[in-house]
C-alpha positions in Angstrom: 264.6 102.2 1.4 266.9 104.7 2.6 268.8 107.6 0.8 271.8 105.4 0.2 270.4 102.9 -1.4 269.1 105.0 -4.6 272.5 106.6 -4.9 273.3 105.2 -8.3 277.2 105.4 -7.4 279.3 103.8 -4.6 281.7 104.6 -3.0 284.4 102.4 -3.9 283.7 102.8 -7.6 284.1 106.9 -7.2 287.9 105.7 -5.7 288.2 103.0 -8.1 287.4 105.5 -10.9 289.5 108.4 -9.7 292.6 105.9 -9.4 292.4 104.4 -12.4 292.3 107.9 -15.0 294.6 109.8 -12.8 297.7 109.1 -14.0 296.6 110.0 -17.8 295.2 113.0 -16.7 298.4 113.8 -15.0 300.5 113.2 -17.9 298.3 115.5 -20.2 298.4 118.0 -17.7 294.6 118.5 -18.0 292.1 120.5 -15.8 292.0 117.8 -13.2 288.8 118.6 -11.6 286.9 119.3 -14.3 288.2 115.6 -15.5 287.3 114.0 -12.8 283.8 115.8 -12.8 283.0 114.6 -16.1 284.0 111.2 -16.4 281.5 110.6 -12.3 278.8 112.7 -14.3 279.0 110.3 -17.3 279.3 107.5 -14.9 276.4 107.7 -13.1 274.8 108.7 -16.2 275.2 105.3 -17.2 274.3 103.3 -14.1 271.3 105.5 -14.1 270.2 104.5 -17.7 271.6 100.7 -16.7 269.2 100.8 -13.5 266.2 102.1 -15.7 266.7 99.3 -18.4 266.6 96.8 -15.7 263.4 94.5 -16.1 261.7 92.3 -14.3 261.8 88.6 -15.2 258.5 87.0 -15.0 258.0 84.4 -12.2 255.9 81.6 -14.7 257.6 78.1 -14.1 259.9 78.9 -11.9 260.8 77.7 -8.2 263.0 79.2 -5.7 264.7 77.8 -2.3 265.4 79.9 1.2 267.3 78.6 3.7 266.3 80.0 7.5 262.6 80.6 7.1 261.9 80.1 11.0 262.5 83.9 11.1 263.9 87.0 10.0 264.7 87.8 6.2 264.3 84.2 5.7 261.0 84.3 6.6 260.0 87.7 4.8 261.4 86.5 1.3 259.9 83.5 1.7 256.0 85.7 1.9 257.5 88.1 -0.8 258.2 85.8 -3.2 255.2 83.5 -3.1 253.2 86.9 -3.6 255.2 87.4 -6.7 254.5 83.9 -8.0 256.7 81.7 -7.7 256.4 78.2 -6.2 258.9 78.5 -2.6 260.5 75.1 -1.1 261.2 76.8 2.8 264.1 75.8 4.4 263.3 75.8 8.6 265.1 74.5 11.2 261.7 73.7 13.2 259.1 72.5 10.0 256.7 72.5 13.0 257.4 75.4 15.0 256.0 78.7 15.2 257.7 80.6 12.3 256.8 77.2 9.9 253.3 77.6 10.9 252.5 81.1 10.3 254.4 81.0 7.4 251.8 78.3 6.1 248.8 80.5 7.3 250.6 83.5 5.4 251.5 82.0 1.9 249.3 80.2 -0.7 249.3 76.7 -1.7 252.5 76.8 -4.0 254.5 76.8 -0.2 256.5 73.9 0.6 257.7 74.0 4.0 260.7 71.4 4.2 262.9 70.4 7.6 266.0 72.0 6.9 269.6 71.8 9.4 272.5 73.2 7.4 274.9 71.9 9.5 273.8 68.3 8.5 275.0 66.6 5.5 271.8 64.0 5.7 269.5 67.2 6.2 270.8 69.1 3.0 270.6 65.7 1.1 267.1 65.4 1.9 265.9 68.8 1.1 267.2 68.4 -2.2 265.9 65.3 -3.2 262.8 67.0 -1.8 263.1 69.5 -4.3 263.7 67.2 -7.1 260.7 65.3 -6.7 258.4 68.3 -6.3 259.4 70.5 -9.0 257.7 68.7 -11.5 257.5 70.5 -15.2 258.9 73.5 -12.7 262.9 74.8 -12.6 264.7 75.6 -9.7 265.0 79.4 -10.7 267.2 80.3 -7.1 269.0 79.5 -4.1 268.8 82.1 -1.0 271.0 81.2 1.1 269.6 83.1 4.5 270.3 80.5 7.4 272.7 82.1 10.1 273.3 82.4 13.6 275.2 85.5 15.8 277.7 85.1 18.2 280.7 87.5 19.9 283.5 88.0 21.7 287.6 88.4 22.1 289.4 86.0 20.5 291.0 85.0 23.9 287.8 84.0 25.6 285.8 83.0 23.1 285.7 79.5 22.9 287.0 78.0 19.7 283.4 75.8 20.1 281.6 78.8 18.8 284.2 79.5 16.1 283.3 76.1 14.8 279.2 76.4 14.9 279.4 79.7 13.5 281.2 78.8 10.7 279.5 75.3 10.0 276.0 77.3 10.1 277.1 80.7 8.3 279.9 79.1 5.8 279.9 75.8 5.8 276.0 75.6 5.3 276.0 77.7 2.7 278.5 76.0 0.8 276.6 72.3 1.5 273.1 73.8 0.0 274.9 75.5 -2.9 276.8 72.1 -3.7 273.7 70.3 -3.3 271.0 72.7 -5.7 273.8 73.9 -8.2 273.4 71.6 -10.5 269.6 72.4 -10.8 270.4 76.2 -10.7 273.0 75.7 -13.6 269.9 74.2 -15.9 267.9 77.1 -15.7 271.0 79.7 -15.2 269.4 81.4 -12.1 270.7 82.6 -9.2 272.4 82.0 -5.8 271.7 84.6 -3.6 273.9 84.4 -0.4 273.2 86.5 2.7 276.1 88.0 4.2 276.7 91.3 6.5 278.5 94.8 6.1 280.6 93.4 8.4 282.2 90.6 5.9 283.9 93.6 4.0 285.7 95.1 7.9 285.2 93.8 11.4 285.1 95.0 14.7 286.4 94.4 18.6 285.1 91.2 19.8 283.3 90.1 16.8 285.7 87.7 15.3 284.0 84.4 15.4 280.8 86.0 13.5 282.9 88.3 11.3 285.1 85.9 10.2 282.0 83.8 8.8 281.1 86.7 6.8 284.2 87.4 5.3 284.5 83.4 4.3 281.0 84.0 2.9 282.3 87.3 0.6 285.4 85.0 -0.5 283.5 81.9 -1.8 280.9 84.0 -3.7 283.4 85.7 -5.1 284.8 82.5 -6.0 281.5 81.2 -7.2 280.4 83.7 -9.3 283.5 84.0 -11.4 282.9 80.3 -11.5 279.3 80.3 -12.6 279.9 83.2 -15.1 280.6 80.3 -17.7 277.6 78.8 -17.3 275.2 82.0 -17.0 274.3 81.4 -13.3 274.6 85.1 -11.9 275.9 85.0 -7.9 274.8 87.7 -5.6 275.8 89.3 -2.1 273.5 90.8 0.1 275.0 92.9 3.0 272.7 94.2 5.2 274.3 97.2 8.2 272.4 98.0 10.8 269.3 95.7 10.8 269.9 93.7 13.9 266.7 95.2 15.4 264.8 94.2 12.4 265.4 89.9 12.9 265.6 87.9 15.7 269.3 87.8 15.7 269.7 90.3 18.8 266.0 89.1 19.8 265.4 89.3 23.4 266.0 85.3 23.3 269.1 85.9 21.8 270.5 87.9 24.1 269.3 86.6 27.0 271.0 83.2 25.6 274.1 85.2 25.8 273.9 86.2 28.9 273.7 82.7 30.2 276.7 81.9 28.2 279.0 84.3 30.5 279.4 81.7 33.5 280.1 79.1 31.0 282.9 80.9 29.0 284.3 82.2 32.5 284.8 78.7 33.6 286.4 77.1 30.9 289.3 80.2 31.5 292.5 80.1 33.5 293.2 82.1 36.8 295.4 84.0 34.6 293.3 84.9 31.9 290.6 85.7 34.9 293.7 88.4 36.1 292.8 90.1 32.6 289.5 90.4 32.0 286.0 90.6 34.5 282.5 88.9 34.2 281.6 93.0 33.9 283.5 93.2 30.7 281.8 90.3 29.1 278.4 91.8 30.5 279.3 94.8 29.1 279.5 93.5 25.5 276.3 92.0 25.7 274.4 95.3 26.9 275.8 97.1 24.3 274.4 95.2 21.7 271.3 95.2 23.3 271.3 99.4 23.4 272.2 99.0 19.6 269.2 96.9 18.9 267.0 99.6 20.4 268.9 102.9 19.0 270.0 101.8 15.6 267.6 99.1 14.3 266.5 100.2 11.0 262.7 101.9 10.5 262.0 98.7 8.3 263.4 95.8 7.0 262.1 96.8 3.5 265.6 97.8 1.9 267.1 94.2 2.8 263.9 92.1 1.0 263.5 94.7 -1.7 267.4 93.8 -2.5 267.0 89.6 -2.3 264.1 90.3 -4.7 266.3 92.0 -7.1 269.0 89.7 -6.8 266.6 87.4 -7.8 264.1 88.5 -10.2 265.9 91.4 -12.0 267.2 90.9 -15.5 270.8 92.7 -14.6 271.2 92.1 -10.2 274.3 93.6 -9.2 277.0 91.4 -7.9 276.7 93.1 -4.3 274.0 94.7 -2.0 275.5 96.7 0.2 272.1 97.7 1.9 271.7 100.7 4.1 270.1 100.5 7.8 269.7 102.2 10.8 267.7 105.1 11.8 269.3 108.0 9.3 268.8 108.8 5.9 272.6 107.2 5.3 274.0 104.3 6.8 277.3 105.5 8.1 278.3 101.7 8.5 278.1 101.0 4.6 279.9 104.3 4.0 282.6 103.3 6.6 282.7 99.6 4.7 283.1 101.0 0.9 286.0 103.5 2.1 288.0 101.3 4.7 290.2 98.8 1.7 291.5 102.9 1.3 292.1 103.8 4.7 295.4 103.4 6.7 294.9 100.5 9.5 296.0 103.0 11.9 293.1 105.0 11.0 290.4 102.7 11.1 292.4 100.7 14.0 292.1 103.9 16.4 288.7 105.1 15.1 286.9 101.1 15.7 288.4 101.1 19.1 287.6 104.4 20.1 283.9 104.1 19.0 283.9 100.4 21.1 285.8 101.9 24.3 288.8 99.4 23.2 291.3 102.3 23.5 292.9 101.3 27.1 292.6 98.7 29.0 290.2 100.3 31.6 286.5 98.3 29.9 288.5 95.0 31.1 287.7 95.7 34.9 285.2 97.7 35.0 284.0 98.8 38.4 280.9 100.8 37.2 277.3 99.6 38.9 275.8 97.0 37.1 273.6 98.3 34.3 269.9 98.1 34.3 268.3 95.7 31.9 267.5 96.4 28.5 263.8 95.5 27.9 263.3 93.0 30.8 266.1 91.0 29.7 268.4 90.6 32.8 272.1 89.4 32.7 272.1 87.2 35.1 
């Protein structure tokens, strides 16, 4: 857990705050600063005695279900919550595969490993009916929804293919499991926990496809929890920043799936399109977030399952997780999310591009050598 993360204020509610009592302390002509130093003081007073009365519900006849257990934070909850207790239905893509099986070899008894493809309505209807016939004198307490897959580049060349599948496994899957287990989760009022990214609050160069997944998932919790609130079912957001090194989202695999995907996507262009941009551009994407993977990846994963484990077992989870990453005490990614809604576009427009070398047009054809690979992987 890094320093972020025990900060008891965010950002956006120090802005929020200072917004909303300005214009009475204006009018009274009061010592501003000293204002505005008291009522943060007596703010995060309060979320401190809020966080301390927090307790921890017990785990006794309860069940919870996690989407994308092959890997990654899927697979981690999935171990961290059948160590606290609770009987865990585990969503993978492969029920036989690697992940599946030392998942078995890792968990007790109480694990239910169940085939699980979000993108199939027949799949999700199966798991649940799963479900239903194993819970027994057992309530479905939570739904982690974890399953996602990465994918990049410019809107222009990326093909609108990987639009779709990112958005039918990000979005779409989430919204098919949450239709299909909300009417358990509304008996017990427990929790959907949807997994999301910093990046669904502000997005980057050449990350649309991926990004905009993100931001539909923000939207329909949103949606959902304002929704549920009648009902007692509490929705929560977890967005992890820099953790890519930490899951097999920029794996080795990954990437070197990616690279493999250059020729295709160069095909499917037109010679004019080809005048724009270079096969060295699009490699040039793909090494960089390789070199984040290595130079950023948080020390631990630990801040991300602590957070789903809240969401899920505290008596008061917060709506959102905005979870700090990367090597430093401060994840200057979250910071960067919770101030950009306050930012001029120009700003944040100039200060993305510069930091992604989208300034000029001079990344497009790139004459530099070729670079070396990045952990064995090679890009061709």
């Amino acid at each position: 857990m890094s320093l972020g993360d025990l900060l008891p204020l965010q950002f956006y509610e120090i802005a929020f705050l200072c917004t909303l009592l300005f214009v009475p302390v204006v009018s009274f002509r009061g010592d501003l600063e000293n204002y505005f130093f008291g009522v943060l003081v007596i703010y995060m007073l309060l979320r401190v005695i809020r966080n301390r009365k927090k307790s921890k519900l017990p785990a006794d006849g309860k069940a919870v279900f996690i989407s994308g257990c092959d890997s990654g934070f899927g697979h981690m909850v999935a171990e961290k919550m059948d160590k606290e207790g609770y009987v865990v239905f585990a969503g993978c893509l492969n029920e036989s595969g690697d992940g599946a099986n030392n998942l078995k070899k890792k968990c007790s008894d109480k694990l239910h490993i169940i085939a699980l493809d979000v993108t199939d309505e027949k799949s999700v209807s199966s798991a649940g009916n799963y479900v239903r016939e194993h819970l027994e004198n057992l309530e479905l307490w939570a739904l982690f929804n974890n399953a996602g897959v990465y994918g990049h580049g410019d809107v222009e060349m990326c093909p609108v293919e990987t639009f779709k599948f990112l958005a039918d496994v990000n979005l779409f899957g989430m919204v098919r499991l949450t239709q299909e287990f909300l009417p358990l989760i509304r008996k017990s009022q427990g929790r959907v926990v949807n997994m999301s990214s910093i990046n669904g609050r502000f997005t980057w160069p050449c990350a649309a496809a991926y990004n905009a997944s993100k931001y539909g998932i923000e939207c329909v919790s949103d949606s959902l929890r304002m929704e549920m609130r009648k009902f007692g079912v509490k929705v929560a957001i977890i967005e992890p920043a820099m953790f890519g090194g930490n899951t097999d989202i920029h794996s080795e695999q990954n990437i070197a799936r990616h690279y493999k995907q250059i020729n295709e996507v160069w095909a499917s262009k037109t010679e004019e399109v080809k005048s724009v941009y270079s096969k060295k551009y699009l490699k040039h994407q793909i090494d960089t977030i390789a070199q984040l993977r290595q130079k950023l990846a948080a020390k631990s994963p630990d801040g991300v399952i602590d957070a789903v484990v809240d969401a899920i077992t505290s008596s008061a989870p917060e709506c959102r997780y905005a979870v700090h990453g990367g090597p430093f005490p401060v994840d200057l990614i979250v910071v960067l999310a919770t101030v950009y809604p306050y930012l001029p576009e120009t700003l944040t427009d100039w200060f993305l591009c510069r930091v992604t070398g989208h300034l000029n047009k001079d990344i497009l054809q790139d004459s530099s050598p070729e670079p070396a690979a990045q952990n064995g992987i090679k890009s061709e």
